[in-house]
Jmol script that loads the backbone (N, CA, C; Angstrom):
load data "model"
ATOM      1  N   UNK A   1      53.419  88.749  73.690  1.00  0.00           N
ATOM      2  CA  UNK A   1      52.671  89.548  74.634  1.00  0.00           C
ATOM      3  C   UNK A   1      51.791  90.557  73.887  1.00  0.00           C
ATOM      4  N   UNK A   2      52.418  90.992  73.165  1.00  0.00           N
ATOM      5  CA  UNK A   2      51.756  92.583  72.099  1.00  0.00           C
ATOM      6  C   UNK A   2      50.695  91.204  71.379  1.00  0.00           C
ATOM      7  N   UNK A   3      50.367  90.185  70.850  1.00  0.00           N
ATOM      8  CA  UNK A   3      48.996  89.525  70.500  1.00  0.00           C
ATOM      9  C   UNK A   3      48.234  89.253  71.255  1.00  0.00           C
ATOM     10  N   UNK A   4      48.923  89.057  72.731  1.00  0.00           N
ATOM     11  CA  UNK A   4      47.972  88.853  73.735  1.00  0.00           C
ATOM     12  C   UNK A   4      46.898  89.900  73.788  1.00  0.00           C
ATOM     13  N   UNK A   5      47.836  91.235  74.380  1.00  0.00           N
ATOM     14  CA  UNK A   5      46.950  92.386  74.504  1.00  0.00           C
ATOM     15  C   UNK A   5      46.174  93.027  73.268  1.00  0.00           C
ATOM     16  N   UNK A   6      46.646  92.442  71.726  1.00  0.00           N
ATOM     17  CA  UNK A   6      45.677  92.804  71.319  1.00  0.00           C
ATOM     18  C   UNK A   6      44.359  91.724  71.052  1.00  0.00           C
ATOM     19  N   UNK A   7      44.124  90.710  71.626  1.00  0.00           N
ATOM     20  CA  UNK A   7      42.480  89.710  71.761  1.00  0.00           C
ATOM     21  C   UNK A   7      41.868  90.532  72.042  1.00  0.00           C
ATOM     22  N   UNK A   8      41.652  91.876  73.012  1.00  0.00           N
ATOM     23  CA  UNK A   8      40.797  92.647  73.615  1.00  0.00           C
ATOM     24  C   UNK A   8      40.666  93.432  72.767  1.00  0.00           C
ATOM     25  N   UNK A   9      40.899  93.787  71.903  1.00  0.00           N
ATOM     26  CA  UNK A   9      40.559  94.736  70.602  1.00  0.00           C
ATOM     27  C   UNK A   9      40.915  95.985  71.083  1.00  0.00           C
ATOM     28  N   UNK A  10      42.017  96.462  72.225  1.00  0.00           N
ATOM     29  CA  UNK A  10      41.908  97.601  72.668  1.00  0.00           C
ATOM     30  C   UNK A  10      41.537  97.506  73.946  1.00  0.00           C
ATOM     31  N   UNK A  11      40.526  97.026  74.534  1.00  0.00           N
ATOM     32  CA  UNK A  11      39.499  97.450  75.732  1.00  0.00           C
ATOM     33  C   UNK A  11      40.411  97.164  77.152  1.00  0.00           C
ATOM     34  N   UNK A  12      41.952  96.070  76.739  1.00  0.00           N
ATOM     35  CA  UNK A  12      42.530  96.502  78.014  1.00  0.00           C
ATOM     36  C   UNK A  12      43.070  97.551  78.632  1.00  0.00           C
ATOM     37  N   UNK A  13      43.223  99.060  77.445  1.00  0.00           N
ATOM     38  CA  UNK A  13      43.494  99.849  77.911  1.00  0.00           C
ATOM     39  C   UNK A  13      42.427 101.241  78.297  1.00  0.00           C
ATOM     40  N   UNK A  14      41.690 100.685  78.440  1.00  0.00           N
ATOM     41  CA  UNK A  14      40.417 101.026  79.159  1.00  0.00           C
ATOM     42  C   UNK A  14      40.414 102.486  79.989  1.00  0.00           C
ATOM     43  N   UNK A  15      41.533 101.615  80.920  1.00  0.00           N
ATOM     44  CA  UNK A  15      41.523 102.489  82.299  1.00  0.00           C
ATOM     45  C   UNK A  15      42.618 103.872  82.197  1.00  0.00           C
ATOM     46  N   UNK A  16      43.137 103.995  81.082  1.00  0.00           N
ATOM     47  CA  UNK A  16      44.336 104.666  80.473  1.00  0.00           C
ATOM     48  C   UNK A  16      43.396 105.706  80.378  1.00  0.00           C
ATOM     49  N   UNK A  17      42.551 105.500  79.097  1.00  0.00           N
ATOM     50  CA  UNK A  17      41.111 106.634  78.741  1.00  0.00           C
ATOM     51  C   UNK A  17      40.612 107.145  79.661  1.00  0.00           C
ATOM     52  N   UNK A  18      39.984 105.978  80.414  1.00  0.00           N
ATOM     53  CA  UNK A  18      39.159 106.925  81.756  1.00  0.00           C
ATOM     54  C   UNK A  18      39.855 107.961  82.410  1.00  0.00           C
ATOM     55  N   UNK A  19      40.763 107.326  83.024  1.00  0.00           N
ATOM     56  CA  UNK A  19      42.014 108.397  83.845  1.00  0.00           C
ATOM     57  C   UNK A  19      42.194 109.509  83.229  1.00  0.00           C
ATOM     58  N   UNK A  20      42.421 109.611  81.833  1.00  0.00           N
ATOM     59  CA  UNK A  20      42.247 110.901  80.796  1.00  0.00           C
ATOM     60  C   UNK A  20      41.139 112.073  80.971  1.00  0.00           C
ATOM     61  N   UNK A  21      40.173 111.226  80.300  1.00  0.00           N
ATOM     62  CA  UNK A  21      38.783 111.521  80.281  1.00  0.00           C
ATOM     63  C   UNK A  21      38.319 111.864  81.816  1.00  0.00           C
ATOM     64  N   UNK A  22      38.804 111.493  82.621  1.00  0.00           N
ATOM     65  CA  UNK A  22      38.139 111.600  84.312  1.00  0.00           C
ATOM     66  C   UNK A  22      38.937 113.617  84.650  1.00  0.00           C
ATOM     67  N   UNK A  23      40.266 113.489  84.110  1.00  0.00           N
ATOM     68  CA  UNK A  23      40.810 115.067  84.434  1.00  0.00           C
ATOM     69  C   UNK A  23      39.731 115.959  83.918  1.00  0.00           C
ATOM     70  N   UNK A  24      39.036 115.835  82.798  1.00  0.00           N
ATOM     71  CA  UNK A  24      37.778 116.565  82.222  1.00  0.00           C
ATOM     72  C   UNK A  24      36.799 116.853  82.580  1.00  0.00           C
ATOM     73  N   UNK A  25      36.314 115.623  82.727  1.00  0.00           N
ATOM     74  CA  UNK A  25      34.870 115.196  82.614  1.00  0.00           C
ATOM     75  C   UNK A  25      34.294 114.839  84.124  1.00  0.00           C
ATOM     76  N   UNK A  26      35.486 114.418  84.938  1.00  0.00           N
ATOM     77  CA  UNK A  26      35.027 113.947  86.483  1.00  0.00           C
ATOM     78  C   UNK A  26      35.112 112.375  86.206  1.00  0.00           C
ATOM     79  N   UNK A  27      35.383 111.606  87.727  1.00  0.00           N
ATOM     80  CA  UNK A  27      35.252 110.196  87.620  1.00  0.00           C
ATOM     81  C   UNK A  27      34.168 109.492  87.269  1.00  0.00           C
ATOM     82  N   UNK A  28      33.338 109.708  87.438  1.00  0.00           N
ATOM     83  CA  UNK A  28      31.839 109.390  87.742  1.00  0.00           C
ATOM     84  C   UNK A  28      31.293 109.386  85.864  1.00  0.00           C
ATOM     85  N   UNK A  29      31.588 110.053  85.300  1.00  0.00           N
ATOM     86  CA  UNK A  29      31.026 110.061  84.001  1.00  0.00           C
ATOM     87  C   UNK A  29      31.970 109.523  83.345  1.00  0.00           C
ATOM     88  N   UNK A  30      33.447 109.799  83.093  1.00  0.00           N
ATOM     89  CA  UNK A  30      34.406 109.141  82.763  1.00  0.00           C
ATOM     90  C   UNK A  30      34.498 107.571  82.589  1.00  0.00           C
ATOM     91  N   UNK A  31      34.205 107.039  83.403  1.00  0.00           N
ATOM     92  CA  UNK A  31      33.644 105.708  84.326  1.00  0.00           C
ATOM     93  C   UNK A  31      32.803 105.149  83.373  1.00  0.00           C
ATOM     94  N   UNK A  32      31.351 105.730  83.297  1.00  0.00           N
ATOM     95  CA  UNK A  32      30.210 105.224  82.864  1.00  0.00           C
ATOM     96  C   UNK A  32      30.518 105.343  81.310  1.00  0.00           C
ATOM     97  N   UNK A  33      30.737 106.939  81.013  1.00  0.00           N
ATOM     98  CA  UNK A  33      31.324 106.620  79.412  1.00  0.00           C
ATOM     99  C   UNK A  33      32.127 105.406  79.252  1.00  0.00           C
ATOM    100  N   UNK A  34      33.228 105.118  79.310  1.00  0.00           N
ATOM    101  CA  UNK A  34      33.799 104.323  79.359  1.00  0.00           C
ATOM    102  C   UNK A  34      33.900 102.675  79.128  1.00  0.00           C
ATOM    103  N   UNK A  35      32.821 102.538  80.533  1.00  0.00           N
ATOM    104  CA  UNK A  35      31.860 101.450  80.315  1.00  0.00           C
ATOM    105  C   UNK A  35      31.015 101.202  79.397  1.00  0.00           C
ATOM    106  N   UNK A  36      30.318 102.000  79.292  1.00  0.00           N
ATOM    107  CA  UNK A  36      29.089 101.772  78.307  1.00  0.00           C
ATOM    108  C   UNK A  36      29.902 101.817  76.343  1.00  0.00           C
ATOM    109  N   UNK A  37      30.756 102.402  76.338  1.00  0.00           N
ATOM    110  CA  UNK A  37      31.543 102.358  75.077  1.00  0.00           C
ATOM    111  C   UNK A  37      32.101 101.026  75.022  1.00  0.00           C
ATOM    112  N   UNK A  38      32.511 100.379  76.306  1.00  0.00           N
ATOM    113  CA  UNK A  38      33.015  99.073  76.304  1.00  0.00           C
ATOM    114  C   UNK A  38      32.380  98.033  76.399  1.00  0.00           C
ATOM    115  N   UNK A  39      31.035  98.101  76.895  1.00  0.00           N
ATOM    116  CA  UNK A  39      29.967  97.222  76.784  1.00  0.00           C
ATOM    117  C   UNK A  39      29.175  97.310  75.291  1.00  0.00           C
ATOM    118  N   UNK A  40      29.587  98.118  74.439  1.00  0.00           N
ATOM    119  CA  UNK A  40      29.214  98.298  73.369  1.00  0.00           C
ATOM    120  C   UNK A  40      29.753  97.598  71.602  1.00  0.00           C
ATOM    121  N   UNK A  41      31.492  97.774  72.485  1.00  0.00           N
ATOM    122  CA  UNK A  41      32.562  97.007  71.665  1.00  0.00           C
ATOM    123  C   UNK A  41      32.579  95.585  71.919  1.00  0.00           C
ATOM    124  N   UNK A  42      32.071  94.783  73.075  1.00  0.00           N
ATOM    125  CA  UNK A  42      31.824  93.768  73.501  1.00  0.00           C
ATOM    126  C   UNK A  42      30.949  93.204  72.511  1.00  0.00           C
ATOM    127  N   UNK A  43      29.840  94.141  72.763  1.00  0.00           N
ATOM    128  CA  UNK A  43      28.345  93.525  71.993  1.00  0.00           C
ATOM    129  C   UNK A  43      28.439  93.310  70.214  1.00  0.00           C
ATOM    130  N   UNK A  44      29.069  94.526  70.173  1.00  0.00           N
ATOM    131  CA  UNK A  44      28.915  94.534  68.263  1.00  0.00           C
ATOM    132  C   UNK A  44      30.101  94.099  67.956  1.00  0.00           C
ATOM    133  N   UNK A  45      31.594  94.273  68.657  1.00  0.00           N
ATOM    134  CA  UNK A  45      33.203  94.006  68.247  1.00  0.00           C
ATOM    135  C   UNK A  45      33.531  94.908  66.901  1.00  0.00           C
ATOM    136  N   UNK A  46      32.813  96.194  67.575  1.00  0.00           N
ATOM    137  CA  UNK A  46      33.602  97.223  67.291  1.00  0.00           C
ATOM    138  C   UNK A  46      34.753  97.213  67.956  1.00  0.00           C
ATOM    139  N   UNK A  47      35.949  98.175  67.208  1.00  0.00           N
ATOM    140  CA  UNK A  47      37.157  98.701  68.041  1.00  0.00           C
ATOM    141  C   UNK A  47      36.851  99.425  69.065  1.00  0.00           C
ATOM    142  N   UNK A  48      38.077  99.191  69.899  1.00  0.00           N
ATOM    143  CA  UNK A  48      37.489 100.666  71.271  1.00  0.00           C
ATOM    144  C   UNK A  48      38.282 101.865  70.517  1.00  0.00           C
ATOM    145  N   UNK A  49      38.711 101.663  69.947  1.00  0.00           N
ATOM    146  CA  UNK A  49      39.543 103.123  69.244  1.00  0.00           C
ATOM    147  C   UNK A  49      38.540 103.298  68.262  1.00  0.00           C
ATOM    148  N   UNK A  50      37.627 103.181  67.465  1.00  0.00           N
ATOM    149  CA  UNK A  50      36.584 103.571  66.228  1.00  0.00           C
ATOM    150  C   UNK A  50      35.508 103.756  67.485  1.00  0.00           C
ATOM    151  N   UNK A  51      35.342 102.939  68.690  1.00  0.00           N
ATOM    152  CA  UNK A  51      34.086 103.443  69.265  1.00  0.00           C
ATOM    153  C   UNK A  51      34.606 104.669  70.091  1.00  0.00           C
ATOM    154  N   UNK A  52      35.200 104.600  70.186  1.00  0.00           N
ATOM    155  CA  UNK A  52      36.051 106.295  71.144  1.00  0.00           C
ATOM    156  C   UNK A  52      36.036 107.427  70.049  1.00  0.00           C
ATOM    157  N   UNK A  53      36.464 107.221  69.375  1.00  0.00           N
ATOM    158  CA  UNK A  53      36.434 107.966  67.934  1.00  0.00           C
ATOM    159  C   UNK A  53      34.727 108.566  67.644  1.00  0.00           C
ATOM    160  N   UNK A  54      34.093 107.793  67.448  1.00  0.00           N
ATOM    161  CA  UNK A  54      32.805 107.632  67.401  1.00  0.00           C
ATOM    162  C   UNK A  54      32.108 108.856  69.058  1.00  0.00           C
ATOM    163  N   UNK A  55      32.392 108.379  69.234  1.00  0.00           N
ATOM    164  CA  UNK A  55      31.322 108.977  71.198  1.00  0.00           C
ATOM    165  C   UNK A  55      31.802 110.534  70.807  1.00  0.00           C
ATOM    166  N   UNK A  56      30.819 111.035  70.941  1.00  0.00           N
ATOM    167  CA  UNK A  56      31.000 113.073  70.449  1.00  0.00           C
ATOM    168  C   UNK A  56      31.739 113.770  71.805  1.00  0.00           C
ATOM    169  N   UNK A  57      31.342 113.345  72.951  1.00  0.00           N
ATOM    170  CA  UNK A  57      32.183 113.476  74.343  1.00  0.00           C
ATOM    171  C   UNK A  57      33.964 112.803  74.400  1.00  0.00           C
ATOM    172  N   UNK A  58      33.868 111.846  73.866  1.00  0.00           N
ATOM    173  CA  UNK A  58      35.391 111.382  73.980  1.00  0.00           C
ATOM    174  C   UNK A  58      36.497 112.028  73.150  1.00  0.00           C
ATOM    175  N   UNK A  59      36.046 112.091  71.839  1.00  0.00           N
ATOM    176  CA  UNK A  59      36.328 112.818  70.840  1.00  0.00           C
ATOM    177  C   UNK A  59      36.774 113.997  70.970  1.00  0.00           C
ATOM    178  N   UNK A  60      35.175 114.963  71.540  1.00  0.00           N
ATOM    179  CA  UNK A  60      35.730 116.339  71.868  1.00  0.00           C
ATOM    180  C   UNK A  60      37.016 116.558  72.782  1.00  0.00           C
ATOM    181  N   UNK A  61      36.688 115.750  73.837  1.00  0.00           N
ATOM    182  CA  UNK A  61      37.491 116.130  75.172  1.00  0.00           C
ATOM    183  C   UNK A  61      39.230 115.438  74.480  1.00  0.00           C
ATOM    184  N   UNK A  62      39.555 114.446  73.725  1.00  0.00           N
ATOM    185  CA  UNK A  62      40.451 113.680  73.738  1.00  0.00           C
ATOM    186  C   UNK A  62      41.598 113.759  71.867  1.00  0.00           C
ATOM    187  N   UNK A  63      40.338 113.843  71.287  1.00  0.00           N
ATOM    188  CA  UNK A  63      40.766 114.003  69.998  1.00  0.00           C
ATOM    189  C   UNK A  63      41.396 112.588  69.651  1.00  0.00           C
ATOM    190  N   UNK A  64      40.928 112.426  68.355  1.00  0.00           N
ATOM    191  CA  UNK A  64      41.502 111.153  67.650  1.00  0.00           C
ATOM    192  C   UNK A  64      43.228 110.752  68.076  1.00  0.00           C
ATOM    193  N   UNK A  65      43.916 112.085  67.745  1.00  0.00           N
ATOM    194  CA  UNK A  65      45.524 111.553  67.864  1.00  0.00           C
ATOM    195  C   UNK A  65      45.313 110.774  69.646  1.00  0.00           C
ATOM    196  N   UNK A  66      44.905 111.753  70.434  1.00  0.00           N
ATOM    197  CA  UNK A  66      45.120 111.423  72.221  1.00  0.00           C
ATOM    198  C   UNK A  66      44.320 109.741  72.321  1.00  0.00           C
ATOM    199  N   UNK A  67      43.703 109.730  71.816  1.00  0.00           N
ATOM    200  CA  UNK A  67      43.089 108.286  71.895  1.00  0.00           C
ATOM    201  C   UNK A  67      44.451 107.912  71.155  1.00  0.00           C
ATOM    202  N   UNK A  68      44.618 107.554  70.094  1.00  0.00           N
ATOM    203  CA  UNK A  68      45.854 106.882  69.726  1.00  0.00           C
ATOM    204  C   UNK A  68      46.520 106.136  70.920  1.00  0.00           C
ATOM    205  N   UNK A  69      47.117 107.396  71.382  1.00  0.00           N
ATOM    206  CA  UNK A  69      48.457 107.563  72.219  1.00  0.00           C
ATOM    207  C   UNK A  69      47.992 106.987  73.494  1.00  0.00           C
ATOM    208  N   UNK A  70      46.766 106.622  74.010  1.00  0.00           N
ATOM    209  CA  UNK A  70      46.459 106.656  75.405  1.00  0.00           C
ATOM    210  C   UNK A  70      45.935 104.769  74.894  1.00  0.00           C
ATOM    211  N   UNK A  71      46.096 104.519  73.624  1.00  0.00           N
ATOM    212  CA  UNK A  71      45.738 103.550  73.671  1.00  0.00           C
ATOM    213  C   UNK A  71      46.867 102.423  73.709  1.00  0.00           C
ATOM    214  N   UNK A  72      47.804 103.125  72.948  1.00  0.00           N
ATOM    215  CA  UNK A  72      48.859 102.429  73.109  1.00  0.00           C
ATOM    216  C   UNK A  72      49.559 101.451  74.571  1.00  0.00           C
ATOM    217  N   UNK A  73      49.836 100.258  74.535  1.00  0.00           N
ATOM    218  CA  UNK A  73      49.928  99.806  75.919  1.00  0.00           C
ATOM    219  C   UNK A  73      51.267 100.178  76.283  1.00  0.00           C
ATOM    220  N   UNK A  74      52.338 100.329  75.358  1.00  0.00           N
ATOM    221  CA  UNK A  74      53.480 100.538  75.560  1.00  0.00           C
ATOM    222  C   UNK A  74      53.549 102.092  76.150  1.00  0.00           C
ATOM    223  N   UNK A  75      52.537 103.032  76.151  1.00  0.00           N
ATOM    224  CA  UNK A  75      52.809 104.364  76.887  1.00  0.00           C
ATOM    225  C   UNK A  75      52.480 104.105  78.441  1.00  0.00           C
ATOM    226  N   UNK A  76      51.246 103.254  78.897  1.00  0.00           N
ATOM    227  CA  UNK A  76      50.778 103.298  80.025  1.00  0.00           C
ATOM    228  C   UNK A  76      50.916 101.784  80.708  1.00  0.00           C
ATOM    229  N   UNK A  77      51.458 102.003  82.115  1.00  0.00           N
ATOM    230  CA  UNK A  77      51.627 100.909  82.758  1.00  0.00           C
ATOM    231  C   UNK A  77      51.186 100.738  83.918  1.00  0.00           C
ATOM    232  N   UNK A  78      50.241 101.359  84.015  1.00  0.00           N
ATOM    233  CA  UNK A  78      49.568 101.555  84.913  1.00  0.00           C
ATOM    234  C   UNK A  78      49.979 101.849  86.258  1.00  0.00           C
ATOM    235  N   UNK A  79      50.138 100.614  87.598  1.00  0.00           N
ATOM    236  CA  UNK A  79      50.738 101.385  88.649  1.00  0.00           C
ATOM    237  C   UNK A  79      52.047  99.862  88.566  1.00  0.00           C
ATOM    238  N   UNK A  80      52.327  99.185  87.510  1.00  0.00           N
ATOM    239  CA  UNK A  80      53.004  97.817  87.225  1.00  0.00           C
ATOM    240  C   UNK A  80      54.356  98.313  87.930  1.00  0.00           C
ATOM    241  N   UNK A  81      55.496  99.561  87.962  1.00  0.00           N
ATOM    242  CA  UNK A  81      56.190 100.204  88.587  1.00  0.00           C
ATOM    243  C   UNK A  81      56.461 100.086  89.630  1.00  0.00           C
ATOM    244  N   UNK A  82      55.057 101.198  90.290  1.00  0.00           N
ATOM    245  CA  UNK A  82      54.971 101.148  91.564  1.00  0.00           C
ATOM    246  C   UNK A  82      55.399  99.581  92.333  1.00  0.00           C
ATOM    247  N   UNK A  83      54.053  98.767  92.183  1.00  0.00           N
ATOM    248  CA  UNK A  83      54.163  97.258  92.490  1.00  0.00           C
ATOM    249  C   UNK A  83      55.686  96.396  92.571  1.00  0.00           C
ATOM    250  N   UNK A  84      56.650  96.750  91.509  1.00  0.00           N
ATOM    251  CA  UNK A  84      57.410  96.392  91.302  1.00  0.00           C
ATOM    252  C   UNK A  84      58.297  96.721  92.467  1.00  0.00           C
ATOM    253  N   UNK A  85      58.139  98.003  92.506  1.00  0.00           N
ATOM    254  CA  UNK A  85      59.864  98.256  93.705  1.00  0.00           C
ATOM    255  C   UNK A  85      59.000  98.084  94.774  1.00  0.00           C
ATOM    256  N   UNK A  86      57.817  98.210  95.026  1.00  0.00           N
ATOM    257  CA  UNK A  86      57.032  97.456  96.807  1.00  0.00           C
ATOM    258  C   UNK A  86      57.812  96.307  96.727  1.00  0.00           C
ATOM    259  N   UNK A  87      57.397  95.365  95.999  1.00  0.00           N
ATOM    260  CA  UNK A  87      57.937  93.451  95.877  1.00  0.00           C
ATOM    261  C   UNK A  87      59.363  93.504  95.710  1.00  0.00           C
ATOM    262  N   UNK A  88      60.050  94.789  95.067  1.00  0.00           N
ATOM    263  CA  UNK A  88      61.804  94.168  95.169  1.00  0.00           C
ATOM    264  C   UNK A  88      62.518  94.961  97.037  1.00  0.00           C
ATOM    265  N   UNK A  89      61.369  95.830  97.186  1.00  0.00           N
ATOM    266  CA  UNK A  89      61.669  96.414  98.445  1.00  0.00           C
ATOM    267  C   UNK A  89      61.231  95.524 100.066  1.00  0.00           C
ATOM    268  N   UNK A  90      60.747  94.439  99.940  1.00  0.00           N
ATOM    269  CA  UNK A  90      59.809  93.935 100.226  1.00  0.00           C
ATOM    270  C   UNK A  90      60.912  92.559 101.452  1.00  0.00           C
ATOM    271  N   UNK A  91      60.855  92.934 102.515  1.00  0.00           N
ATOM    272  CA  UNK A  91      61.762  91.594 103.035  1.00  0.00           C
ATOM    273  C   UNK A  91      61.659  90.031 102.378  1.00  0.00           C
ATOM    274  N   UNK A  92      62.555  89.412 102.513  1.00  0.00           N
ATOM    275  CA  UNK A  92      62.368  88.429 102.292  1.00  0.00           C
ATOM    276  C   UNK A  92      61.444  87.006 102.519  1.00  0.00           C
ATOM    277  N   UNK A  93      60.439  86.042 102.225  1.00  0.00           N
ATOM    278  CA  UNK A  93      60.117  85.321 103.035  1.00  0.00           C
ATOM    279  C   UNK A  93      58.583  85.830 102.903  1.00  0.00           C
TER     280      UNK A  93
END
end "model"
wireframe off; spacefill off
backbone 0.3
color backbone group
């Protein structure tokens, strides 16, 4: 699983950053940064952690270690939890 998620060079944890970056910065820019850093790692296959590193906004607001940590998949699971006890709470059928 951990080779799976890393083919994306990073960029599946995408939405980890934004959510970060969005307490700061607002959704709306968070978002577009985001995107456009990821449409960027797409194009050249840069890292999203060297292109996060890189962006003077992500950086400031996040700092090298917080990217680390927010990149990691094993910290964030998004709402996988939640989902989980809906479907084990969930009648049968």
């Amino acid at each position: 699983m951990r080779q799976n998620i890393g083919l994306t060079g990073g960029l599946i944890m995408a939405e980890s950053i934004m959510l970060k970056l969005a307490e700061v910065v607002g959704r709306d820019k968070a978002h577009d940064l985001v995107y456009d850093i990821s449409m960027r790692c797409a194009e050249t296959g840069m890292s999203f952690a060297d292109a996060l590193k890189a962006d003077a906004t992500v950086s400031s607001v996040l700092g090298a270690e917080a990217i680390d940590q927010h990149l990691d998949p094993l910290r964030y699971t998004g709402l996988a939890a939640q989902m989980a006890r809906a479907v084990a709470a969930a009648p049968p059928g």
